[in-house]
C-alpha positions in Angstrom: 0.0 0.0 0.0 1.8 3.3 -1.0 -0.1 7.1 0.4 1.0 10.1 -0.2 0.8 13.1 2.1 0.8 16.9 1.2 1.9 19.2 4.9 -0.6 21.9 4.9 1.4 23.3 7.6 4.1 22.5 10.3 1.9 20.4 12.6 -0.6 18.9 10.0 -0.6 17.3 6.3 -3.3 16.1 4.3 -4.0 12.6 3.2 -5.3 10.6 0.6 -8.9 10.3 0.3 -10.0 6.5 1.4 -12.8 5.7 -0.9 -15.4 3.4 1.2 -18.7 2.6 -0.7 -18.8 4.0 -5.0 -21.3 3.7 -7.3 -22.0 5.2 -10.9 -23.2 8.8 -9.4 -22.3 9.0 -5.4 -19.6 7.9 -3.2 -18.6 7.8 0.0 -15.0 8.6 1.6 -13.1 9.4 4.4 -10.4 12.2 4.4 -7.6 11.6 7.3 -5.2 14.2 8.2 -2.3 13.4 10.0 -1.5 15.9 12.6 0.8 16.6 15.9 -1.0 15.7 19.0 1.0 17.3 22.1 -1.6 16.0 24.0 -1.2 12.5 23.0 1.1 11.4 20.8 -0.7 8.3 19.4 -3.9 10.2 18.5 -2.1 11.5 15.6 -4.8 10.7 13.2 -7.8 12.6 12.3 -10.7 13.2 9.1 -14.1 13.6 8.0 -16.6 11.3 6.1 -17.4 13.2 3.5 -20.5 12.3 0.5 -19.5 13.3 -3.0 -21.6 13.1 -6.2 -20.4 12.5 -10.0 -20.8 16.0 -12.2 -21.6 15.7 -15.6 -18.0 16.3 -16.8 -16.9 12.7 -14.4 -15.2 15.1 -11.7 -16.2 14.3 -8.1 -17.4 17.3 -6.0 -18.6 17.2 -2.0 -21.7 17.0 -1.6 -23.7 18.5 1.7 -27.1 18.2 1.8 -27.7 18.1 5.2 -25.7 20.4 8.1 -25.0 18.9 11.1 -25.0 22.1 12.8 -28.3 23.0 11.9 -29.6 19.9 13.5 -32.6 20.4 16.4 -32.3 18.5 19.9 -34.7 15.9 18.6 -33.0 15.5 15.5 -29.7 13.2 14.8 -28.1 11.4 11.7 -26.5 7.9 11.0 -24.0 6.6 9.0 -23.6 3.1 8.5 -20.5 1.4 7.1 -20.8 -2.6 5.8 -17.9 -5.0 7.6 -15.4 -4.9 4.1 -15.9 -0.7 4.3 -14.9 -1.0 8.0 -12.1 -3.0 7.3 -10.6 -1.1 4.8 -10.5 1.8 6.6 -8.7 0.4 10.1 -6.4 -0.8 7.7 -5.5 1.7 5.5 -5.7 4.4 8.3 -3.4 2.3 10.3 -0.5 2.8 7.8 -1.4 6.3 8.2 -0.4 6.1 12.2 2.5 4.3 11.6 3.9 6.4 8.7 3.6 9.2 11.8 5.6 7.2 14.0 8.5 6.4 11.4 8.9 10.0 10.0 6.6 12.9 11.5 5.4 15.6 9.5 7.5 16.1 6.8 7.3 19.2 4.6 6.1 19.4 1.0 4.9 16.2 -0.8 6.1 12.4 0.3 5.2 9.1 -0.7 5.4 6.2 1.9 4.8 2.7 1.5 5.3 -0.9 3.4 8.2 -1.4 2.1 9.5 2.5 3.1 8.2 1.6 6.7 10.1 -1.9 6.7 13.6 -0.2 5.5 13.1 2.5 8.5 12.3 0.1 10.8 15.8 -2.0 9.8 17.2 1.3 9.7 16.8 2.1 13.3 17.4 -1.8 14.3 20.8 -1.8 12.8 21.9 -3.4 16.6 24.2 -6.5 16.0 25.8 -6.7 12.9 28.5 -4.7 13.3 30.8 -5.8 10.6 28.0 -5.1 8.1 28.3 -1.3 9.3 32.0 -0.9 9.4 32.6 -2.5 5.9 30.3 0.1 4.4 31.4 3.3 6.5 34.7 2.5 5.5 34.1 2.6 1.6 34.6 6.6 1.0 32.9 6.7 -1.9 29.6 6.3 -2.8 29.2 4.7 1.0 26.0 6.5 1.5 24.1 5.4 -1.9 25.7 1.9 -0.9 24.6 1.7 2.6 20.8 3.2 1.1 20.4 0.0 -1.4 21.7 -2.3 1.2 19.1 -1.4 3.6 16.5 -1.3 0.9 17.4 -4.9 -0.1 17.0 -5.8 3.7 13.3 -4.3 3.6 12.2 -6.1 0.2 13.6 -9.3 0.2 11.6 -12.7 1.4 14.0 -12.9 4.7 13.5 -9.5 5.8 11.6 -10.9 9.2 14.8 -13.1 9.7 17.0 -10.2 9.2 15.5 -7.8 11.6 15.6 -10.4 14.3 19.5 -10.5 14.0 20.0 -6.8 14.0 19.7 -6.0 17.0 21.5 -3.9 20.0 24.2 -1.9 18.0 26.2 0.2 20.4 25.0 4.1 20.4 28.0 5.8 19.1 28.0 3.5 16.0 24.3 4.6 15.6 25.8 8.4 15.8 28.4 7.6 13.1 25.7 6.0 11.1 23.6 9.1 11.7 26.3 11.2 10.7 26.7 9.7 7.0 23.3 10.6 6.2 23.1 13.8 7.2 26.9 14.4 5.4 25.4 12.9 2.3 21.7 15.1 3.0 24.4 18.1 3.3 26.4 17.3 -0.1 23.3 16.7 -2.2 22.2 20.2 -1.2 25.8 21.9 -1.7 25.6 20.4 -5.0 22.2 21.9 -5.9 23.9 24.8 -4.6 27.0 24.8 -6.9 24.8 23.9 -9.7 22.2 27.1 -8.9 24.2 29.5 -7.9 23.0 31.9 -10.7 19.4 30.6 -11.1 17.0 33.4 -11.1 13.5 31.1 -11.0 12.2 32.5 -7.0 9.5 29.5 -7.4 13.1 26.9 -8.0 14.1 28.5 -4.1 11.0 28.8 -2.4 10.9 24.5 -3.2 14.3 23.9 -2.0 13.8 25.4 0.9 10.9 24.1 1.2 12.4 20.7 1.1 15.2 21.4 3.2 13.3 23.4 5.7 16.5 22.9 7.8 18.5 25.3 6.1 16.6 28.8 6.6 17.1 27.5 10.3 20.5 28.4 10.2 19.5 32.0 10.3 18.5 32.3 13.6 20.5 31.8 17.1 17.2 30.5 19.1 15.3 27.5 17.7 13.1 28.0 14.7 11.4 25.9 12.9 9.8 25.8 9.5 5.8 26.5 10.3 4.2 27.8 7.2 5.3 28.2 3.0 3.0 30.8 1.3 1.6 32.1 4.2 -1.8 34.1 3.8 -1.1 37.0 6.5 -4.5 38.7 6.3 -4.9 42.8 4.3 -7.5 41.9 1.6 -9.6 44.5 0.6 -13.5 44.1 0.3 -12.9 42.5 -3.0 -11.0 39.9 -2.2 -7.6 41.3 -3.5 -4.6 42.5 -1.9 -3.9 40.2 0.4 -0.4 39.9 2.4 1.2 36.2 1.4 5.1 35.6 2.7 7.4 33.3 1.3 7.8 31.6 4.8 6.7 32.0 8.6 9.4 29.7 10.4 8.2 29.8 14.7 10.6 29.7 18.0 10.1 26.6 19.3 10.0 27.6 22.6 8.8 31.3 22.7 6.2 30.5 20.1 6.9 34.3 18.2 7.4 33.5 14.4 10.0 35.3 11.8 8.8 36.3 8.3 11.3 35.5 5.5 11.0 37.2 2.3 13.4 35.2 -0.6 14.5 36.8 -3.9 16.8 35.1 -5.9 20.7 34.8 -6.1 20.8 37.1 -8.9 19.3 39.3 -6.9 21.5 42.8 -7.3 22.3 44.1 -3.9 24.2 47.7 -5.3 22.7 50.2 -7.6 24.5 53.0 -9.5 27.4 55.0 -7.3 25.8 58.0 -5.7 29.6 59.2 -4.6 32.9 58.4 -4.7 33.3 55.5 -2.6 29.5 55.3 -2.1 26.6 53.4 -3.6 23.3 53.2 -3.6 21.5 49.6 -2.4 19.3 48.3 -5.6 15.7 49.2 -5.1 14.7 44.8 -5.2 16.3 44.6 -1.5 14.9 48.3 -0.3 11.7 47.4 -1.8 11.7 43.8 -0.1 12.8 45.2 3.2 9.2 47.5 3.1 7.8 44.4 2.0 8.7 42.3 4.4 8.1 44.9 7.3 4.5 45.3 5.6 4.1 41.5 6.7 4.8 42.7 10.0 2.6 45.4 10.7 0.1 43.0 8.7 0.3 39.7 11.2 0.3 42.1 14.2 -3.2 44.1 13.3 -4.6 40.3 12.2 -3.2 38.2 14.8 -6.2 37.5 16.8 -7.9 36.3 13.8 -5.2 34.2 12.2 -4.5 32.6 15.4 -8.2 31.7 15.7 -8.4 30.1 12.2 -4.4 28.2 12.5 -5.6 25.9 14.8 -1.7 25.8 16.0 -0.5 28.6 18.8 1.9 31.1 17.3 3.0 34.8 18.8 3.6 37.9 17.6 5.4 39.4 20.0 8.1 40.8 17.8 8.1 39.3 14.7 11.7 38.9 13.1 11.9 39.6 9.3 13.9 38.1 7.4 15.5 38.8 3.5 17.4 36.4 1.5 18.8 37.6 -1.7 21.9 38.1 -4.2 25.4 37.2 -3.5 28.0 39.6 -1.4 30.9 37.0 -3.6 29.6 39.9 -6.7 30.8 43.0 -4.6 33.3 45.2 -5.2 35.5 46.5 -1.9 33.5 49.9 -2.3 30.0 48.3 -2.6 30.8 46.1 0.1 31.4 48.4 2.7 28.3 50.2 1.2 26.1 47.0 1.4 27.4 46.3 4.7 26.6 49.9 6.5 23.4 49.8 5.1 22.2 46.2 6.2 24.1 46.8 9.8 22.3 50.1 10.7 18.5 47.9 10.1 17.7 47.4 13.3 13.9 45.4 11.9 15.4 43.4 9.2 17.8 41.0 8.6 19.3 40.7 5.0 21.5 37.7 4.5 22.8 36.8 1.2 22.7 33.1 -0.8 26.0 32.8 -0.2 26.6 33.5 3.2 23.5 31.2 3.8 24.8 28.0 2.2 28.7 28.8 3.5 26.8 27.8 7.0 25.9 25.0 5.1 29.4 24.3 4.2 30.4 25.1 8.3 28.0 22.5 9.3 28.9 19.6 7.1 32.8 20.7 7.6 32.0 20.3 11.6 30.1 16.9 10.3 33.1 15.7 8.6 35.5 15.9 11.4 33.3 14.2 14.5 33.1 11.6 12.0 36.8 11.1 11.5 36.2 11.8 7.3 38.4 14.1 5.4 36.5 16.5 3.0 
């Protein structure tokens, strides 16, 4: 069985819908969210049954011809699902609860499967076996994409139950080093995309890298944030409908609960305009305009806070909002625009302007640090 889940936000992402009962015109289905309990951990399931009829065209479209809010204190409804319909959906919702367990939320779009939960669950059972581990850690190249097929073929072939019963109890700082080669090869892979990108001007190409590594724009901040919403909608539309405030990302202090709004450009982004005097010159209207932008998110969230917050479902602040802008490369600067660039970003006491550059040489700091706890030379 393979399901896919879409995050809708930090804390929640939408599944599959389970279809229960279809005939030529109606169906019913149920429509599970998976979603972080922090009142129980288990209960991390949740959905509506939901009736949908057949439009002319063959699309499906939900269907409500009776609201259960509207009902009187003698009135009531019942749904009634056969044995099979039953069946299926313990079944299929209980992949759903395990792909939870095994991996959390993650962001964007990700496919599981049995086989995906099997080849975690050898992953994390690697115990006994040292040898196995060793021989592979050793092999400097290509050890990650080796140790990856190695576990897969654990997780798909007929003696997979036989296997994970023999891995067992492997000693905690081998589990570390083992941890450490995926996150060195997770750090490559994006230093590549990096080196390959460096002059990509597509905004939608970074706001989906980032989104997948939701890790990265982390690095930003000193106190713990962590990723919360992509596109946010921060309120400001007009009567019409238009207008409204939408930021590339609201990332939230773990702790605190107050959120930072990050506004991205691209790495081709021009920092410097045209010299205004010797020795001077002028910052390029993209990262002036993005710094009013991103402060018009600000003053935005704070005047509609108590209705976001209502609507979220998830507890956020606004106590102080950081902002955040991530654009061009300092790398492009000349001595003179540098010191330029740099008075001008120093002196903003609201805003926060890192380049692409400086963001992914953390990057480079972190895997470099990576490297040497786990004895590797890069």
């Amino acid at each position: 069985m393979e399901i896919t889940l879409n995050s809708t936000s930090a804390g929640t992402a939408m599944g599959e819908d389970i279809i229960l009962r279809e005939t030529t015109t109606t169906r019913i289905l149920f429509r599970p969210m998976v979603t972080n309990n922090p009142n129980n951990e288990e209960a991390s399931v949740r959905g509506w049954f939901t009736y949908q009829k057949k439009k002319p065209g063959g699309n499906w479209e939900d269907y409500k011809e009776l609201d259960n809010n509207r009902l009187r204190a003698d009135e009531w409804t019942k749904l009634e699902l056969k044995s099979e319909e039953l069946l299926k959906l313990v079944t299929e919702l209980d992949v759903y609860y395990k792909v939870y367990k095994n991996y959390g939320i993650q962001p964007g779009r990700n496919k599981f499967s049995k086989t995906d939960l099997q080849v975690e669950k050898i992953a994390e059972m690697l115990k006994e076996n040292n040898s196995i581990i060793s021989s592979l850690l050793e092999l400097d190249e290509h050890k990650s994409e080796l140790l990856e097929k190695t576990i897969k073929w654990m997780g798909t072939t007929d003696n997979s139950a036989e296997i994970v019963e023999k891995l067992l109890e492997i000693q905690g700082d081998e589990l570390d080093h083992l941890n450490n080669v995926v996150g060195i090869a997770n750090l490559k892979k994006l230093l590549a995309i990096w080196g390959e990108n460096s002059d990509n001007s597509d905004e939608e190409f970074w706001q989906r890298t980032f989104t997948e590594n939701a890790w990265v724009l982390s690095q930003i901040f000193a106190s713990p944030f962590l990723d919360f919403q992509q596109k946010a909608y921060l309120g400001g539309k007009t009567i019409g409908n238009k207008e409204g405030k939408i930021v590339d990302f609201v990332y939230r202090n773990d702790l605190s609960k107050d959120v930072a709004l990050i506004e991205i450009k691209t790495p081709s982004t021009k920092l410097i305009s045209s010299k205004y005097r010797s020795g001077v010159y002028s910052i390029n209207t993209d990262i002036t305009g993005s710094v009013v932008q991103v402060l018009g998110y600000k003053e935005q969230i704070m005047k509609d806070y108590l209705r976001l917050q209502e609507s979220c479902g998830e507890e956020f602040k606004v106590f102080n909002p950081h902002c955040v802008v991530i654009a061009g490369k300092i790398e492009k600067l000349e001595k003179d625009q540098l010191q330029s660039f740099e008075l001008y970003r120093k002196e903003m006491k609201n805003v926060v302007i890192i380049t692409y550059d400086e963001l992914f040489q953390k990057v480079q700091l972190l895997l470099d640090l990576l490297a040497e706890s786990n004895g590797t030379v890069e």
